[in-house]
C-alpha positions, 0 to 999 in steps of 0.5 A, spaced: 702 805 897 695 804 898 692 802 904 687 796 903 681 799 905 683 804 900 684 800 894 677 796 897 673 803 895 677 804 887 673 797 886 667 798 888 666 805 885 668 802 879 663 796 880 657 800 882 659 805 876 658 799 871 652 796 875 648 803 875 650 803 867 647 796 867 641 798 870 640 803 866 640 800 859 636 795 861 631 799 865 629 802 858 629 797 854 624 794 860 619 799 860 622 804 865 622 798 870 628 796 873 625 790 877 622 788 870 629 790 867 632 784 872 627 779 871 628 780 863 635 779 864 635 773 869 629 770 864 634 771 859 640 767 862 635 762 865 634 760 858 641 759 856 645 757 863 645 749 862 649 751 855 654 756 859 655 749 865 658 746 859 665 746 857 664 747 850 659 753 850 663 758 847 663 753 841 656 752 841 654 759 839 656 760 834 653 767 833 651 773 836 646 769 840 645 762 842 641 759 836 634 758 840 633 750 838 640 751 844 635 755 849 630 752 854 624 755 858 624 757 865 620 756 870 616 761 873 618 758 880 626 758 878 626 764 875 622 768 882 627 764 887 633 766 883 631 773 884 629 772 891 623 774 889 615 771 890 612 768 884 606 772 883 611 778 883 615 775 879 609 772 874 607 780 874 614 782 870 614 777 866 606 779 863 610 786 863 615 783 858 611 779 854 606 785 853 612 788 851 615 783 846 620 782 850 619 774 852 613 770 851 611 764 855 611 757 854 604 753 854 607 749 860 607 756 863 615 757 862 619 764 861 622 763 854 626 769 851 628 767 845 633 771 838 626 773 836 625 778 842 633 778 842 634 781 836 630 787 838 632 793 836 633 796 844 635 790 846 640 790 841 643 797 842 643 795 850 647 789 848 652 793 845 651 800 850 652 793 855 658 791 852 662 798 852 660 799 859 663 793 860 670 794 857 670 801 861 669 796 868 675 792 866 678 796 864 678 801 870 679 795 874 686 794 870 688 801 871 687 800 879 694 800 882 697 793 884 701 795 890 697 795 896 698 794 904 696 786 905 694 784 912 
């Protein structure tokens, strides 16, 4: 039986394992930028996030990605406080991301990453490295013993 401290640290190796591949995918696909990596992908799920607070959300896909009349701008402002991060630092990666193809800004300034920069071939191959690697985390996560000490 593993004690808890033990079985604490199997779950965290495999969770920094997954979060370190994450980062390098995206990194790549971001210039080899990890601060402008997390600022796409924060964008990305900014434009999305008030169809993932619905119920119904898996319905509303349907496709690969969700169709952009579903998806709406981030502010720059939301974005930043997201990442915990100034706006003007912010407003900097998302001029990276837009110079790269990757996002492109509304005329009200918002950040809008839509299936025209989604359907990027590097975007592409990272969402499917980025799922792999997924399948790998869960399934180190399933594989972790069940026995162990409760306090």
């Amino acid at each position: 039986m593993l004690s808890e401290g033990a079985w604490e640290r199997l779950r965290l190796a495999a969770g920094v394992d997954y979060v370190l591949r994450f980062m390098l995918l995206y990194k790549e696909v971001a210039g080899g930028d990890p601060v402008t990596a997390l600022v796409f992908v924060s964008a990305a799920q900014g434009c999305a996030q008030h169809v993932r607070n619905m119920h119904r959300h898996v319905a509303l896909m349907g496709s690969e990605f969700l169709p952009d009349d579903l998806r709406r701008p981030v502010s720059l402002s939301a974005l930043a406080r997201s990442l915990n991060m100034s706006v003007e630092t912010t407003r900097r990666h998302v001029e990276k991301l837009c110079v790269l193809g990757l996002a492109s800004r509304t005329e009200d300034g918002g950040v809008m990453v839509d299936t025209r920069h989604l359907n990027r071939p590097e975007v592409r191959d990272a969402v499917a490295s980025h799922s792999q690697h997924l399948e790998v985390f869960l399934n180190q996560l399933e594989r972790l013993p069940i026995t162990r000490v409760r306090r």
